[in-house]
N, C-alpha and C positions, 0 to 999 in steps of 0.2 A: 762760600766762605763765611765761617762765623766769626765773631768777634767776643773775645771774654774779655770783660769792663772792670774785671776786679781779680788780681791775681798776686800770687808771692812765692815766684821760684826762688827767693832767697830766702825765705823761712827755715829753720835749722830742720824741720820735718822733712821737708823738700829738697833742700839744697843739694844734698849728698847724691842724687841722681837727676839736677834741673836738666841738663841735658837732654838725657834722654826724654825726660816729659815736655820738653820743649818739641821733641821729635815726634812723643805719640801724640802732641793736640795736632799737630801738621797735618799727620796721617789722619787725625778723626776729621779734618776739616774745618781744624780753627787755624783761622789766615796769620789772626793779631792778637794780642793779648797786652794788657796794662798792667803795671805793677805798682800799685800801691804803694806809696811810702811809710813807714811808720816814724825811725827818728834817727840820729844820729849813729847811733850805733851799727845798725842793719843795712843801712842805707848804700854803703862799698858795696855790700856783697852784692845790692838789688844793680848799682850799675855796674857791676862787675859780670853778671849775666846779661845784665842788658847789652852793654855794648859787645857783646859776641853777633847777638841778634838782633842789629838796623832793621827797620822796615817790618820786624815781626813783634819783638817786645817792644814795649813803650812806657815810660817812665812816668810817672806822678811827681812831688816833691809835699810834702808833709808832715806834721808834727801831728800824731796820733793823739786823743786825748789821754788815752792810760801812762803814755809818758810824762804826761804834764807833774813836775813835785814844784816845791813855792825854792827849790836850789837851781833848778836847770830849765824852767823855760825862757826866759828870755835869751841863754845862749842856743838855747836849741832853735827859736825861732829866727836870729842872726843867723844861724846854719841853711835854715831854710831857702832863707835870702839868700842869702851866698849860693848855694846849689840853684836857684833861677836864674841868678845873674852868670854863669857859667854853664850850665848844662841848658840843653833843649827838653823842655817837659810837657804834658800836654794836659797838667790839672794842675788844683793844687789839693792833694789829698793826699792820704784817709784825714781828715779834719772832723771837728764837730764837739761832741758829748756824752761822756759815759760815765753813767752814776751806778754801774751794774757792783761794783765792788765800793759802793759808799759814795756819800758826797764831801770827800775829807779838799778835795781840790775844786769844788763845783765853780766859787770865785773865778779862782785862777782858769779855768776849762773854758769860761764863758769870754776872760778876755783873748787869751788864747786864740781861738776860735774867731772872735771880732776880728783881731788883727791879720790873720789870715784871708778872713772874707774881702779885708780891707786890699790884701796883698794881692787878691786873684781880681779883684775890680782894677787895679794900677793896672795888672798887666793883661785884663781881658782874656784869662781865663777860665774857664770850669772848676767850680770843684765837686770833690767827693764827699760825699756827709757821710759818717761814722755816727748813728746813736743808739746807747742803749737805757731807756729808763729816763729818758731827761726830754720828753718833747717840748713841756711847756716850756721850759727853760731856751729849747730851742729856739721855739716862736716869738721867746724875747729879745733875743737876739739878732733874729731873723727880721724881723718889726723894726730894731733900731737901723736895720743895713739894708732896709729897703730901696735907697733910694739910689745905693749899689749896681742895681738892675744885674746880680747875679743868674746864672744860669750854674747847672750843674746835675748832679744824680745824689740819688739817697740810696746809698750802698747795702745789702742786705734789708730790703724795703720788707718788710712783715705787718705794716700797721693797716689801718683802715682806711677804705675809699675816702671818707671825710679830712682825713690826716691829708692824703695826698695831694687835696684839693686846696685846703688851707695851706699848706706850702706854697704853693702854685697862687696864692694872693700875693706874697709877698715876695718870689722872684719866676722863676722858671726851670722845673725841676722833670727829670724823669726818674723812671725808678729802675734799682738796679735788680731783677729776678733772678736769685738762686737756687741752689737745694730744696730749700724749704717748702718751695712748690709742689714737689716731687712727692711731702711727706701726708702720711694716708689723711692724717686727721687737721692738718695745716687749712685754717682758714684762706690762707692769701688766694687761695685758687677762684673765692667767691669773686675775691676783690677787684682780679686783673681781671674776672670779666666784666669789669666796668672801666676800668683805666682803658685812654684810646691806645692804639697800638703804638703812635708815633711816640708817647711817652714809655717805652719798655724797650730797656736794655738786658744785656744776658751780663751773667755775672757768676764766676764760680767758688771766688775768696778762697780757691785753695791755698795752703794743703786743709783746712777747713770745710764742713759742714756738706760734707759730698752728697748727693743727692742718690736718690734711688734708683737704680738696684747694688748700688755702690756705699750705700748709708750705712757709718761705722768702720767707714778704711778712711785713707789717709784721702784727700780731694786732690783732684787734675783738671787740668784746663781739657783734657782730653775727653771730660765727663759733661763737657757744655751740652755736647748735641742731645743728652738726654734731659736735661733743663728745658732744652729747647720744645723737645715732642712732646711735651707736659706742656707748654706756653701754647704751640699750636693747636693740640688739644680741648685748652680750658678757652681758646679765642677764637675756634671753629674754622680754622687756615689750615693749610695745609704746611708740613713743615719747612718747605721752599719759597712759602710767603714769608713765616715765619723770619726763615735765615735772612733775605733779602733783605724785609723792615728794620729789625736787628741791626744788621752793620749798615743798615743807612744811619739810621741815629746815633748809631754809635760814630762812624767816620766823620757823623756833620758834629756832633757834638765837640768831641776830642782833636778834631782836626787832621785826622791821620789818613 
């Protein structure tokens, strides 16, 4: 059984047939799958499939950074709270920073973000990092909440053996492997063969960034196991080490 670590059958690409793609990861041999949260808005629909599938889906709880405007995060981040203190969730995520579209909220992202980290140390759980474009800014953050003793994954990990490592000073991180492994000219492939195994989670971020030979349709959690023979590939396992390493870290991590 595999485990996808990053997933959104409620995404409006997706939704219209989650079911059924709930049905084809079964069939390809993914057990569990996590759904991400993004914010307020989304967030019905993600437990709204969730709760069909106990024991298969699994929920996050999160304030995305793209959400964040200087009007709505502090109620969005009361939402948050609210959806821990009533719902069972097994992160707190997609969290983090993203400057990919300007740093018109950078401020606001980095407190954002703090308070989260602050929320998932209360309640001793994981989270999920979201970044694009903002590491240092990360590591400032990261440096001030060190003493959080965070653990958690860096979701769509694409950066450098060095990056992963300076993370890993200042809490306890794996990374999350998706698509982008898959792709011809994709650096990360040098990278994960340096990262140990026990830090490498599968991760698909559909309906997003579908990996190869699927590259340029819509993404499925159905599309892990080829993630995967690319991860045992570039780490010299076969893909039944592979799967196994995989949902241990993932089950020890997330708790599931």
């Amino acid at each position: 059984m595999f485990v996808d670590t990053h997933t959104h059958f409620y995404d409006e690409w997706l939704l219209p047939d989650a079911e059924q793609a709930v049905q084809r990861a079964l069939s390809a041999g993914v057990g569990k799958m996590i759904q991400a949260d993004v914010d307020s808005r989304e967030r019905p629909a993600m437990w709204e499939i969730g709760d069909r599938h106990p024991g298969v889906l699994f929920q996050m709880a999160g304030l995305y950074p793209g959400s964040v405007t200087e009007d709505n995060w502090q109620e969005e981040l009361d939402l948050v709270a609210e959806t821990v203190a009533a719902r069972k969730v097994v992160a707190i995520g997609e969290i983090g920073l993203d400057y990919h579209e300007g740093k018109q909220f950078d401020t606001l992202q980095k407190e954002v973000l703090r308070q989260q980290l602050e929320l998932a140390a209360r309640l001793d759980l994981p989270v999920n990092i979201h970044l694009r474009d903002a590491w240092e800014d990360f590591f400032e953050v990261l440096s001030d909440c060190r003493h959080l003793h965070l653990r958690g994954n860096l979701h769509c990990f694409t950066a450098s053996y060095e990056v992963y490592e300076r993370a890993n000073r200042h809490a306890r991180f794996s990374v999350g492997i998706g698509g982008v492994v898959t792709f011809k000219n994709a650096t990360l492939a040098k990278t994960l063969e340096r990262i140990p195994t026990e830090g490498i989670l599968l991760e698909t971020d559909a309906p997003y960034i579908a990996p190869v030979p699927y590259r340029g349709r819509r993404n499925e959690s159905a599309y892990l196991p080829s993630i995967a023979t690319k991860v045992a590939e570039v780490k010299g396992l076969s893909l039944r080490e592979i799967e196994t390493i995989t949902t241990h870290n993932a089950e020890t991590l997330f708790g599931i």
